[in-house]
Structures are given as C-alpha cells and as structure tokens.
DSSP file (Angstrom, degrees, kcal/mol; ACC not computed):
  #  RESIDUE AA STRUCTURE BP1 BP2  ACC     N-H-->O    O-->H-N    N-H-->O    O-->H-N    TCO  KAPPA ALPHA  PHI   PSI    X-CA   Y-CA   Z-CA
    1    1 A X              0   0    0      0, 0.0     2,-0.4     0, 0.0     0, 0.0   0.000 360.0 360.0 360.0 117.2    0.0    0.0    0.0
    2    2 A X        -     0   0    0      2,-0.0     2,-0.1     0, 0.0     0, 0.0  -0.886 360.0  -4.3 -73.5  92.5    1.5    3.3   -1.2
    3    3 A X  S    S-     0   0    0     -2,-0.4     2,-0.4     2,-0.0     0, 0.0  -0.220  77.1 -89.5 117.9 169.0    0.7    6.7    0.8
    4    4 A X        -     0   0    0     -2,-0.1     2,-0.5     0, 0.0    -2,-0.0  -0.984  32.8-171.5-109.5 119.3   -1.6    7.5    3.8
    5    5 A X        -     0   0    0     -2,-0.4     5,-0.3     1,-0.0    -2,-0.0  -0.908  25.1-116.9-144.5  94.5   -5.1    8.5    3.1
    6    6 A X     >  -     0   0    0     -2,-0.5     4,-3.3     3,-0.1    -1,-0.0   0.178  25.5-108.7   0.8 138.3   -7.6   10.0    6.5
    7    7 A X  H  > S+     0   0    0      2,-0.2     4,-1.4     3,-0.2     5,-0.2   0.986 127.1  48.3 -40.2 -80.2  -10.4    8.5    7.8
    8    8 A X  H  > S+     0   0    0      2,-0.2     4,-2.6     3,-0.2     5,-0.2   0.895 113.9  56.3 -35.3 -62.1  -12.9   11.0    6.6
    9    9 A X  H  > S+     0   0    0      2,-0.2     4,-1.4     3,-0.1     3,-0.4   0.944 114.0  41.4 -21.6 -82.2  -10.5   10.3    2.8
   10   10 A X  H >< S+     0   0    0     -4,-3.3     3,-2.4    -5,-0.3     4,-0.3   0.711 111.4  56.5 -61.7 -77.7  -11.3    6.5    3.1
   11   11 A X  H 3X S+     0   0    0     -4,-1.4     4,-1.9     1,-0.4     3,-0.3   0.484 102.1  53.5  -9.6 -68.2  -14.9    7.0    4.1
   12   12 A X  H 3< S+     0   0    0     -4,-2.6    -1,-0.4    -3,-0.4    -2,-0.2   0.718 113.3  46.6 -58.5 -27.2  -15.7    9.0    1.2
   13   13 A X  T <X S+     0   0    0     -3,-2.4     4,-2.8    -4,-1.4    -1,-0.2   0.832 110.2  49.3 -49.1 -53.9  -14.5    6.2   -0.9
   14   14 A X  H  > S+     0   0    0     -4,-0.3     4,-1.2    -3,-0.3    -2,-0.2   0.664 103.6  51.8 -90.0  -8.0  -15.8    3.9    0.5
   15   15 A X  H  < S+     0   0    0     -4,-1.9    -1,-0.3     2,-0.2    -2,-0.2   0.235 113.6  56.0 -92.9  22.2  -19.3    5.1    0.7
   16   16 A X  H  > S+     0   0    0     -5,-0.3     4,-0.5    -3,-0.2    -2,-0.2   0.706 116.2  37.5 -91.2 -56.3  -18.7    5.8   -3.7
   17   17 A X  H >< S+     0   0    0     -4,-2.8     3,-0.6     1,-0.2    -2,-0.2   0.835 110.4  51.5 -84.8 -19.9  -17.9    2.7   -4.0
   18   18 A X  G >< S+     0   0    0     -4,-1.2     3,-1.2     1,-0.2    -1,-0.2   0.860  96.1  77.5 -83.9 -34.0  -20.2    0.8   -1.7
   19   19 A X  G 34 S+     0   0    0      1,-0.2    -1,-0.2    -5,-0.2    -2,-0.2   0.758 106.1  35.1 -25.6 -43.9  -23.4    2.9   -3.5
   20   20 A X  G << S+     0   0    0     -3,-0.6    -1,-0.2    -4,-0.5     2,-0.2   0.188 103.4  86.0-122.4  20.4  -23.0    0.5   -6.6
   21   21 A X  S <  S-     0   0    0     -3,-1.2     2,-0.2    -4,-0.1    -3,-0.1  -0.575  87.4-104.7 -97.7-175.1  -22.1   -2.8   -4.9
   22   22 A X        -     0   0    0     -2,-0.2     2,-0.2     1,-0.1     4,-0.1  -0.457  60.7 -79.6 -78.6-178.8  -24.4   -5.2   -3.5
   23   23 A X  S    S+     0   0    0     -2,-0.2    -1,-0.1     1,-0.2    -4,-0.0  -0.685 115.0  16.1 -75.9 136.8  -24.3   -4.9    0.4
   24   24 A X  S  > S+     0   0    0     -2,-0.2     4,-4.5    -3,-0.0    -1,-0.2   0.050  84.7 115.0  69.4 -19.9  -21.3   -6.7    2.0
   25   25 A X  H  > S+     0   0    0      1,-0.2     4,-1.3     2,-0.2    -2,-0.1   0.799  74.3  54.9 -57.6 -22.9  -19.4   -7.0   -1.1
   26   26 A X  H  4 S+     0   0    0      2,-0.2    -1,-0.2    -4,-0.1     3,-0.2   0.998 110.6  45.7 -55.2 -62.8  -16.5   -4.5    0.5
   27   27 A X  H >> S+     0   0    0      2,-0.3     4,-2.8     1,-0.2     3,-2.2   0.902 111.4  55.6 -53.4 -55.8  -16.2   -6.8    3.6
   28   28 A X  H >X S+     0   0    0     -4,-4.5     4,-2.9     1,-0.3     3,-0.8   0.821 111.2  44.6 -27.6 -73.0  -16.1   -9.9    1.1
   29   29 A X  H 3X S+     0   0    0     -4,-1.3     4,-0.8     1,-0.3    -1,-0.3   0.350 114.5  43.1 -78.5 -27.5  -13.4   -8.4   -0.5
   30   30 A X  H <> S+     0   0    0     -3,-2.2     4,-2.3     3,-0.2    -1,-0.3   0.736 116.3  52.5 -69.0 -47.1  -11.4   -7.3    2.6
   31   31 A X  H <X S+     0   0    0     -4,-2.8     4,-1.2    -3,-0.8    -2,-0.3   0.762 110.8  48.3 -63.9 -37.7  -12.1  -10.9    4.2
   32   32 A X  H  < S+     0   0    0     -4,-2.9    -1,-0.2    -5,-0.4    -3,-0.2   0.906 113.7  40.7 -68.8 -44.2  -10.9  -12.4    1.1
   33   33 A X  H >X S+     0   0    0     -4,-0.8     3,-2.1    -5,-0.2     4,-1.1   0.989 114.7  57.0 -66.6 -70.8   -7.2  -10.3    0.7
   34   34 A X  H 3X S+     0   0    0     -4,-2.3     4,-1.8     1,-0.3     5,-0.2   0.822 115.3  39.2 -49.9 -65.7   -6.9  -10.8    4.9
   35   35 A X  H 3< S+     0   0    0     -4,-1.2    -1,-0.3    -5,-0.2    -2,-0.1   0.399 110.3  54.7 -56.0  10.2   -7.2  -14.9    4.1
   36   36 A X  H <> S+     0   0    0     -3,-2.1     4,-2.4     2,-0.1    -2,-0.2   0.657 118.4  36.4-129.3 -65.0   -5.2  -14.9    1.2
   37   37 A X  H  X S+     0   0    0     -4,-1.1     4,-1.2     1,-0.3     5,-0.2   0.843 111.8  51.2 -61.7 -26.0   -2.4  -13.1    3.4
   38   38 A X  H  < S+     0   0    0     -4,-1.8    -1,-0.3    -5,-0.3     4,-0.2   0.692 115.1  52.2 -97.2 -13.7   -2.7  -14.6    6.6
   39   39 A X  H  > S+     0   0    0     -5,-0.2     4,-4.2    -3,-0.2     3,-0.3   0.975 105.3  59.2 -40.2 -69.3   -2.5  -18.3    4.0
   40   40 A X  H  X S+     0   0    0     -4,-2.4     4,-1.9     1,-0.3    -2,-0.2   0.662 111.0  32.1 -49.4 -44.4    0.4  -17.1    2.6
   41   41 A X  H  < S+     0   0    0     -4,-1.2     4,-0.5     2,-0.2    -1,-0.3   0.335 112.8  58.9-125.0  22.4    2.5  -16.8    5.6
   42   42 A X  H  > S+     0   0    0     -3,-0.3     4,-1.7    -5,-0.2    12,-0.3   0.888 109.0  51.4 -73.9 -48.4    1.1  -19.7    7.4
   43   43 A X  H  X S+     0   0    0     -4,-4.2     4,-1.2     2,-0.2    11,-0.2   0.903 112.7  42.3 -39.3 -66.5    2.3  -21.4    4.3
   44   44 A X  H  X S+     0   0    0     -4,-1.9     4,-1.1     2,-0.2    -1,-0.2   0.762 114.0  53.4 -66.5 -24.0    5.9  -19.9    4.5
   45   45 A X  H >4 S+     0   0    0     -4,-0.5     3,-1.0     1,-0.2    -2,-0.2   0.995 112.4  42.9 -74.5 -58.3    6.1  -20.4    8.2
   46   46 A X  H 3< S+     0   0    0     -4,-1.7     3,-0.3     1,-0.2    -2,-0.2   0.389 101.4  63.9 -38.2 -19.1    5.3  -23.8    8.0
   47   47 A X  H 3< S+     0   0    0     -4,-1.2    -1,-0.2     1,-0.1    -2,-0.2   0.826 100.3  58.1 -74.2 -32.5    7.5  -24.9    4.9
   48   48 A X  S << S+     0   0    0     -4,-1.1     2,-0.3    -3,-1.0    -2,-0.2   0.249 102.9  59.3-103.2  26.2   10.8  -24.1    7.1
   49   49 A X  S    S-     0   0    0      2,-0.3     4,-0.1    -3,-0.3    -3,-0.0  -0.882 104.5 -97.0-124.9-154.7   10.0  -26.5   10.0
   50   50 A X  S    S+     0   0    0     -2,-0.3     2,-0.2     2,-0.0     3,-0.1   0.721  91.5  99.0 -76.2 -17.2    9.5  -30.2    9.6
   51   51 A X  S    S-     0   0    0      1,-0.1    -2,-0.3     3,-0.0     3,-0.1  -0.440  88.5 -80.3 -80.1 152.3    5.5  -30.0    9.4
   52   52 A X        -     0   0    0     -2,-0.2     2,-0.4     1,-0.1    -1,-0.1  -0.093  51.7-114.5 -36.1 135.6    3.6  -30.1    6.2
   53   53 A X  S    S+     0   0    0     -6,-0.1     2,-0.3    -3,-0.1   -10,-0.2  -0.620  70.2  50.4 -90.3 119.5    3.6  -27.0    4.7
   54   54 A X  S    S-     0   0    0     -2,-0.4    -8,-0.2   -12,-0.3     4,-0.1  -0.991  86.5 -74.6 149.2-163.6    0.5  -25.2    4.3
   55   55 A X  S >  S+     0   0    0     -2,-0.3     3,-2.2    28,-0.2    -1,-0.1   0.647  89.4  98.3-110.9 -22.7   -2.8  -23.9    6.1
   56   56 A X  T 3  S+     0   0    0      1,-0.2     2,-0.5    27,-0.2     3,-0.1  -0.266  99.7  14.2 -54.9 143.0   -4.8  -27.4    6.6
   57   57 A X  T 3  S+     0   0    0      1,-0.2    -1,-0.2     3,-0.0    -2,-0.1   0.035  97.9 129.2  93.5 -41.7   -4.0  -28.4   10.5
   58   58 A X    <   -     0   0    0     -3,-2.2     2,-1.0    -2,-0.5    -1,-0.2  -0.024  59.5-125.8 -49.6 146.2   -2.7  -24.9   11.3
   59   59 A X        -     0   0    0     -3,-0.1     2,-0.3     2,-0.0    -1,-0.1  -0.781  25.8-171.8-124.4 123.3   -4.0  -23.4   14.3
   60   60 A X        -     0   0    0     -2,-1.0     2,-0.9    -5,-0.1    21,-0.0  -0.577  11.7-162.4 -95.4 116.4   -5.3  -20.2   13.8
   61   61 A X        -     0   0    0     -2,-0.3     2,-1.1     2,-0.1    -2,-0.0  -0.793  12.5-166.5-106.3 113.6   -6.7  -17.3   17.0
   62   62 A X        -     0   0    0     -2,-0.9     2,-0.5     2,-0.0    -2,-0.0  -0.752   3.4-167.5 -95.6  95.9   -8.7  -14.9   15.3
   63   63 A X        +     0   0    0     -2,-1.1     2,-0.4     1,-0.0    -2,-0.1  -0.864  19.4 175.4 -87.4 117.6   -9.2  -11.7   18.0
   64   64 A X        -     0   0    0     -2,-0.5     3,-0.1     9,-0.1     6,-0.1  -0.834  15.4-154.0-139.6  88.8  -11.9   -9.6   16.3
   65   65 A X        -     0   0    0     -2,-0.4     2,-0.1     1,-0.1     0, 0.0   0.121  40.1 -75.1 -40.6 175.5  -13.8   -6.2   17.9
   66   66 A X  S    S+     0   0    0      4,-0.1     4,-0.2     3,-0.1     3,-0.2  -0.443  91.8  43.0 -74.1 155.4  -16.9   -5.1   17.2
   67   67 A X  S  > S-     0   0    0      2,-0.2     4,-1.2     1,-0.2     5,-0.1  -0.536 107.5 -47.6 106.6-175.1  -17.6   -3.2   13.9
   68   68 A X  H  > S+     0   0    0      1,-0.3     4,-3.1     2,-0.2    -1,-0.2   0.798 136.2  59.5 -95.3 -38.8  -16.7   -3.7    9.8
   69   69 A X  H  > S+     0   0    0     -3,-0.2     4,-1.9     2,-0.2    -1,-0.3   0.972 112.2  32.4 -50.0 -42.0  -13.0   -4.2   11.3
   70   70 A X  H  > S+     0   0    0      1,-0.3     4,-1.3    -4,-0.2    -2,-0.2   0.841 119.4  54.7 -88.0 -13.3  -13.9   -7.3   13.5
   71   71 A X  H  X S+     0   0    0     -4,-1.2     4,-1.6     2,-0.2    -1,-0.3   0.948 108.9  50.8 -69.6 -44.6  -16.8   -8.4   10.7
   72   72 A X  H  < S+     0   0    0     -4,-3.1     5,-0.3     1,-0.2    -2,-0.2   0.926 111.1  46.4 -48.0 -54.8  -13.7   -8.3    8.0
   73   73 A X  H  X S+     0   0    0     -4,-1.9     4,-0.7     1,-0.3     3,-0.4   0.702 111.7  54.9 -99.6 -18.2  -11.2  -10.8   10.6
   74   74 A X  H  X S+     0   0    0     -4,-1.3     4,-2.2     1,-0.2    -1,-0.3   0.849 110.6  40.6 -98.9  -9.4  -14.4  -13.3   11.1
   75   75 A X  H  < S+     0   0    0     -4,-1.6     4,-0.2     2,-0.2    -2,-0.2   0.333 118.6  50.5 -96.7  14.4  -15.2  -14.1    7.3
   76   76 A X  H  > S+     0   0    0     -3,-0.4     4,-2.5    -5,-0.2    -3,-0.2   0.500 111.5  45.0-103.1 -31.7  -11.5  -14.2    7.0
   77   77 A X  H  X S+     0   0    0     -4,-0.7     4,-2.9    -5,-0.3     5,-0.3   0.968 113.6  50.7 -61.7 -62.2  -11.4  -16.5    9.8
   78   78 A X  H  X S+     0   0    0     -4,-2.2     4,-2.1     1,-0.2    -3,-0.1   0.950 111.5  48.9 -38.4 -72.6  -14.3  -18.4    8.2
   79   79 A X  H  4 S+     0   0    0      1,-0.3    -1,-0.2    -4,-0.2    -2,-0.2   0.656 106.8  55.7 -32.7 -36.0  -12.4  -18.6    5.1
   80   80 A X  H >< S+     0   0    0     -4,-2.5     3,-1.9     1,-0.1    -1,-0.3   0.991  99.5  59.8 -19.9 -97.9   -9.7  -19.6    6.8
   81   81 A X  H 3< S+     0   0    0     -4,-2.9    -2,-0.2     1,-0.3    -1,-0.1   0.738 102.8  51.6   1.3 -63.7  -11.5  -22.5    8.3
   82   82 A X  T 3<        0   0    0     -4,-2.1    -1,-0.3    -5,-0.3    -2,-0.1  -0.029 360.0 360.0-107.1  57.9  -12.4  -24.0    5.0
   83   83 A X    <         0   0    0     -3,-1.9    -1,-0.2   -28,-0.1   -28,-0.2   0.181 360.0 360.0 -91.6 360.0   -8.6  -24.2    3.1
C-alpha cells in the first residue's frame, strides 16, 4: 500500500464505491485479501519446519472487535476454516 489517506478520505471512498455494490461485497473483499495473506505466511512459516507446509491443520486465533474491522477478521477466519 503506497501513501496515507484520513479517515474521513477512506470514508468517502468507501461510501462511492459501496453505492453500486451489492451490500457486504466490501467486507467480502477485505475478508478475502486478509485470508489470502494470513495463508500465505502460514504457508511460509510452515514450509521451514518439519511440518507439512500449508494452512490445513494450522491453528489459527482470530481476536476480532466489534464493527466492519472485527466483521472483516471473522469471514477471513471463516475462510480460513475451510482451506
């Protein structure tokens, strides 16, 4: 991610862009990159010991507030879940 962008900045963005999605489609889409990363170096942590390399098995704590943040980290969690 390049540069620093204000609350009120991302807000306005996001209520532009969230105007012509369906409803939830943001979170999807945050929940999807957030599993995708948190794979990725589950994967790499796991190739340099002796266990199989990968997310299946791994044990995962997903700490999630209230609010779009803590909605993002539990359909990333889900997503998790089913690798």
């Amino acid at each position: 991610m390049d540069g620093a962008w204000t609350a009120a900045a991302v807000r306005r963005a996001e209520a532009q862009l969230m105007a012509t999605l369906p409803p939830g489609t943001l979170m999807q889409r945050a929940a999807a990159g957030l599993a995708a990363e948190c794979a990725a170096i589950l994967k790499e942590q796991r190739s340099t010991r002796t266990e199989r390399a990968g997310v299946y098995g791994a044990t995962v704590i997903v700490l999630a507030g209230p609010g779009d943040n803590g909605g993002d980290a539990l359909f990333a969690a889900a997503r998790l879940d089913r690798k």
